[in-house]
C-alpha beads as a LAMMPS data file, in Angstrom:
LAMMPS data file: protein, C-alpha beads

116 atoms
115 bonds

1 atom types
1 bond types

-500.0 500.0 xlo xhi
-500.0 500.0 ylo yhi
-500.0 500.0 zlo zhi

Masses

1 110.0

Atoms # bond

1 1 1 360.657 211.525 -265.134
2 1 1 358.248 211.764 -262.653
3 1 1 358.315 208.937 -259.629
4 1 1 355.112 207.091 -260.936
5 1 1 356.454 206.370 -264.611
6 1 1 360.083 205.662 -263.099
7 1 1 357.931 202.820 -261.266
8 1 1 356.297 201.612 -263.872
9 1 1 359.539 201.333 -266.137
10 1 1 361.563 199.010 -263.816
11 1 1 358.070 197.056 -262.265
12 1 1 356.961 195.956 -265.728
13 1 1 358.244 192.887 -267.062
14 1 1 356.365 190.528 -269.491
15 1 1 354.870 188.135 -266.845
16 1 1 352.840 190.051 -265.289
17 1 1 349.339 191.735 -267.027
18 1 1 349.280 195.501 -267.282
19 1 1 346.367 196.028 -264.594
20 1 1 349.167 194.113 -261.584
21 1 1 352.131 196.665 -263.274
22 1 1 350.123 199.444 -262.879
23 1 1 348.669 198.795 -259.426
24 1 1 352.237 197.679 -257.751
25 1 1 353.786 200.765 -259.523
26 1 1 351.124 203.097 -257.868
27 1 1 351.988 201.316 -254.475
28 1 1 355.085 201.548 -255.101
29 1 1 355.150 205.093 -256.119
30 1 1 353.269 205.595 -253.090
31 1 1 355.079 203.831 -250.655
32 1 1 358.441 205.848 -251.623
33 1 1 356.924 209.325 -251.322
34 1 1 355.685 207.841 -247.574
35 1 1 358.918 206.226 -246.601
36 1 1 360.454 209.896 -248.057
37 1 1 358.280 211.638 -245.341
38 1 1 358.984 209.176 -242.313
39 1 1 356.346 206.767 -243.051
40 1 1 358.786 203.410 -243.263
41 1 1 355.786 201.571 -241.711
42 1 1 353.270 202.533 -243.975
43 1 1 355.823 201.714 -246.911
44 1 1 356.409 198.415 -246.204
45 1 1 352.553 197.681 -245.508
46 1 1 351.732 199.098 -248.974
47 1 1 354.552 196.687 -250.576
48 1 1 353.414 193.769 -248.407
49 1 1 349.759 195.134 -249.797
50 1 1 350.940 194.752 -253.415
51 1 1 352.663 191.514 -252.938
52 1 1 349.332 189.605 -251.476
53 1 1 347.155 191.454 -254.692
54 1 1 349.680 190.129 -257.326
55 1 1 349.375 186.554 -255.662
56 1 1 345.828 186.353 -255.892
57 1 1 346.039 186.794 -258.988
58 1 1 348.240 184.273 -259.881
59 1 1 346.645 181.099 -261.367
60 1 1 349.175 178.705 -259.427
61 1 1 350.331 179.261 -255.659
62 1 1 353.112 177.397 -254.039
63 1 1 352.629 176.593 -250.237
64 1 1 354.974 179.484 -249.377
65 1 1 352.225 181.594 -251.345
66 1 1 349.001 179.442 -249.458
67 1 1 351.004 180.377 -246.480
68 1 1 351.302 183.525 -247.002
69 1 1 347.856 184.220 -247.942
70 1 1 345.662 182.566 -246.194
71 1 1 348.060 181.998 -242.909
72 1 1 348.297 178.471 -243.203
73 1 1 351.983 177.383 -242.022
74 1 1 354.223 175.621 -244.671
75 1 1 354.648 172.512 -242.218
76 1 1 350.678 172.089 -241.947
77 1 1 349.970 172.117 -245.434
78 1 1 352.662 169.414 -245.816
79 1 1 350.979 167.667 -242.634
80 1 1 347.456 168.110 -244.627
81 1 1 348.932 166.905 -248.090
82 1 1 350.464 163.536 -246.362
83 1 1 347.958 162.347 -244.337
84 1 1 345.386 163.506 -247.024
85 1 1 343.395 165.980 -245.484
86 1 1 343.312 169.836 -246.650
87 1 1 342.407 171.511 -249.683
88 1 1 342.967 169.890 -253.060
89 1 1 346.410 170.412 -254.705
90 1 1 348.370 170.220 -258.005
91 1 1 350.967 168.386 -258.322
92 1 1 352.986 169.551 -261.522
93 1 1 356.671 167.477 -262.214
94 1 1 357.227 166.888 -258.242
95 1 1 355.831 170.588 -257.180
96 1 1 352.844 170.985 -255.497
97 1 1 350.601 173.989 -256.568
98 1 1 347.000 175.113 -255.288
99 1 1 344.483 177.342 -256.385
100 1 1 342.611 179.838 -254.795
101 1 1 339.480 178.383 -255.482
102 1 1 340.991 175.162 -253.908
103 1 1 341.762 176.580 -250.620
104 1 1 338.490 178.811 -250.718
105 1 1 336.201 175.614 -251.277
106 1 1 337.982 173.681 -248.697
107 1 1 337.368 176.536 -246.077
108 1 1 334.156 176.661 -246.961
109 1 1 333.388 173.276 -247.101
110 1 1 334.857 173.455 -243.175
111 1 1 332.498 176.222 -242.173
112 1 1 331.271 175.153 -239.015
113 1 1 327.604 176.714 -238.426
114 1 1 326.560 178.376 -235.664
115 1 1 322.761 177.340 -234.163
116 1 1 321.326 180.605 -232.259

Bonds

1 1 1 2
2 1 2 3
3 1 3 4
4 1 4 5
5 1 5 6
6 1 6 7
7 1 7 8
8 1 8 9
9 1 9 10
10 1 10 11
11 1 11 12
12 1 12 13
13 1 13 14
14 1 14 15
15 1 15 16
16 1 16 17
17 1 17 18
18 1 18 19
19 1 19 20
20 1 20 21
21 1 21 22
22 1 22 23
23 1 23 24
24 1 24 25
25 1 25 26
26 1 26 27
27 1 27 28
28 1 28 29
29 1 29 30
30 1 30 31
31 1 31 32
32 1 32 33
33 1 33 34
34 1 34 35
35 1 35 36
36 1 36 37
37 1 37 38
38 1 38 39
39 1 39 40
40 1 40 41
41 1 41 42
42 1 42 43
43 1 43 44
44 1 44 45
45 1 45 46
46 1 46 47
47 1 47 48
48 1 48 49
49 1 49 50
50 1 50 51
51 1 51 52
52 1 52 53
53 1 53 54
54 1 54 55
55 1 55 56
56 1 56 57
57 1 57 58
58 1 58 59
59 1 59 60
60 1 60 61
61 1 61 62
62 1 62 63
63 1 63 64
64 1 64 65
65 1 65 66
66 1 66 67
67 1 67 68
68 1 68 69
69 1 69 70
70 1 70 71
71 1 71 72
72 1 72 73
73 1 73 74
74 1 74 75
75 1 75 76
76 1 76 77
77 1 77 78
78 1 78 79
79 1 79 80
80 1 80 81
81 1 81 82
82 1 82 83
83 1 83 84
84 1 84 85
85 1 85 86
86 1 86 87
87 1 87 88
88 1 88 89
89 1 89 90
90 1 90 91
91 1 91 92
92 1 92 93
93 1 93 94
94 1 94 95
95 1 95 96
96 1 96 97
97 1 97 98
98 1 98 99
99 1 99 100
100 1 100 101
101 1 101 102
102 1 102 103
103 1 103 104
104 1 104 105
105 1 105 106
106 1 106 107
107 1 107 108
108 1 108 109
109 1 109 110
110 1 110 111
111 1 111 112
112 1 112 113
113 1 113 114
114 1 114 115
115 1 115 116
């Protein structure tokens, strides 16, 4: 079996669409052949590559995700949510959720223009 269609067997599960399978079993296809040929570094920024593509695709994003992301610490987003500043949030049975088009329309909405 060649390395690409081994990664695509174990990656696929039925919570994820077929386009994110197909583009973290590339990556990861890709990042084993590099890390074969002494290119650890490059592996792991292709995985960490694949990771941040499947989250924005994800409807829902916990803070760990925002943090991740968008490099927003956990602790400010808390900060944001209690004193009730920051982007809008979801609050689903006692978990808090954004969306990417939250965050994106509260940084925009904090654009701060420059007069030249």
């Amino acid at each position: 079996m060649f390395a690409l269609e081994k990664a695509f067997t174990i990656s696929f599960n039925g919570s994820m669409n077929i386009e994110t399978a197909i583009i973290e079993a590339i990556q990861g296809a890709l990042g084993n052949l590099l890390a074969t040929v002494g290119g650890a570094d490059v592996a792991a920024h292709l995985q960490k590559a694949a990771r941040l593509e499947a989250l924005r695709k994800q409807p829902l994003l916990t803070p760990d995700d925002v943090s991740e992301l968008y490099h927003i610490p956990v602790s400010t987003l808390s900060t944001w949510r209690s004193r009730a500043k920051g982007p809008n949030y979801t609050k689903l049975e006692g978990s808090i959720f954004y969306t990417s088009a939250q965050i994106e329309k509260w940084i925009a909405a904090n654009e701060v223009k420059i007069r030249r």
